[in-house]
N, C-alpha and C positions, 0 to 999 in steps of 0.2 A: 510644330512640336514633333520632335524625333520618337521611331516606336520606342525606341528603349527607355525614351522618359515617361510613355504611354506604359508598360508594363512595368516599370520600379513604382509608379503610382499605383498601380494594381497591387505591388505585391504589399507595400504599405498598407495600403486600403485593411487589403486580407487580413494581416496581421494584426490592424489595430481592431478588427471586428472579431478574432480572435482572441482578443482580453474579455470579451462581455462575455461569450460562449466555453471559454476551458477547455473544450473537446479534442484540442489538437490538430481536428481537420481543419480549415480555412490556415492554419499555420505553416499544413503540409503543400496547401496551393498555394499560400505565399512564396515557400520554397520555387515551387515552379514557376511562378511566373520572374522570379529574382534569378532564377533559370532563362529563362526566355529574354530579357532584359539584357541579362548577360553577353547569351550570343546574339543578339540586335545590335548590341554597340560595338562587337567586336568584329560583326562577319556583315557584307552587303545580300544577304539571303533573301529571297522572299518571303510576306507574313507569315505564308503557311507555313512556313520551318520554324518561326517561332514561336505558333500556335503547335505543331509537332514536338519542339522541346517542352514547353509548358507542361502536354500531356504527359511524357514519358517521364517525367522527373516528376510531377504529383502524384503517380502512379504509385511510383518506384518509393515515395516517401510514404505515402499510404500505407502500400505492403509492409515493405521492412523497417522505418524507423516507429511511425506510430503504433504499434503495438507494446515496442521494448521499452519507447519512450511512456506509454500509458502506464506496462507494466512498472517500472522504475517511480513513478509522481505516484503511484496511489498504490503502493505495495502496502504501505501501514494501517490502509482504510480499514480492510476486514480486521484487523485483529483484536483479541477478546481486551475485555475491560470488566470493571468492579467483580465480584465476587466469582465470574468465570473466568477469568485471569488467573485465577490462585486456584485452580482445580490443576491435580497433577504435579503440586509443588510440590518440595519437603518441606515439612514442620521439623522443630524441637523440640521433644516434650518434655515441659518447665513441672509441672504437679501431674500425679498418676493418673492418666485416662483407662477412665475404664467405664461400664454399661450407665453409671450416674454423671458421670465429668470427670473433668481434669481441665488442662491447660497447659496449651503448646504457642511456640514463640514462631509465627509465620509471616514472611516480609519485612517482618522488625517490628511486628505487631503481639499482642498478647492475646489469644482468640479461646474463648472454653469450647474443648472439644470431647468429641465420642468415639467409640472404636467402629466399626460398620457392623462388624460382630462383634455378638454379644458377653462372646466369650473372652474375646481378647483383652489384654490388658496390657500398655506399656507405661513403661516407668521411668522416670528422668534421666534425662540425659539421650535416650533412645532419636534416631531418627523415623517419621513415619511421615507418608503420603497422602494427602489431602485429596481426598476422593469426587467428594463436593460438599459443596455449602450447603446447609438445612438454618434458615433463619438468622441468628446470630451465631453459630456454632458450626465447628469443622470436624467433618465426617470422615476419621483419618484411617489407616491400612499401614500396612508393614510395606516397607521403602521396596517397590519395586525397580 
């Protein structure tokens, strides 16, 4: 058996043990050994050069591709859902909110809301800022 079919098995290997794990690493050694494969079939070198290319090319995917690649696959992870999602939106305000209620059109949604102060009041039609949620009701501000 030629090395390079001894390292194209390695790099498979890698890769399919990479479906079970997600992390990207064993992904970035398959690169290198599919590296190392490479110049095996193409150059009469000694192992050690193709255990030298292995190294410097997992390295090199290590460093620079698996971070941009992580960041890129799980940029949507962190971000907000249900009711802190909708902090910092704009509302419509459908009936007069004011220190008792009203009711504002948010998301496409119909929500009863309050002003944060007590004093404030706005009147239909107005745009206002959803501050945060307090149980079933939006706790809203003048459109920053």
């Amino acid at each position: 058996m030629s090395t390079a079919l001894v390292w194209l098995v390695f790099a498979l290997g890698l890769a399919g043990a990479e479906a079970l794990t997600g992390d990207m690493f064993l992904l970035m050694l398959s690169g290198g050994a599919l590296s190392a494969a490479g110049v095996s079939w193409l150059t009469d070198w000694p192992l050690w050069t193709d255990g030298a290319v292995f190294l410097v090319v997992s390295v090199l995917l290590l460093v620079l591709v698996r971070p941009a690649l992580r960041r890129r696959l799980w940029a949507g992870a962190g971000s907000e859902t249900g009711v802190r999602a909708l902090q910092g939106k704009t509302a419509l305000v459908l009936d007069r909110v004011e220190q008792h209620g009203g009711q504002v059109k948010l998301d496409g949604e119909i929500w009863t809301a309050r002003p944060l102060a007590d004093g404030d009041v706005f009147e239909p039609g107005e745009q206002v800022t959803v501050l945060h949620i307090d149980g079933a009701t939006a706790v809203v501000g003048k459109v920053l």
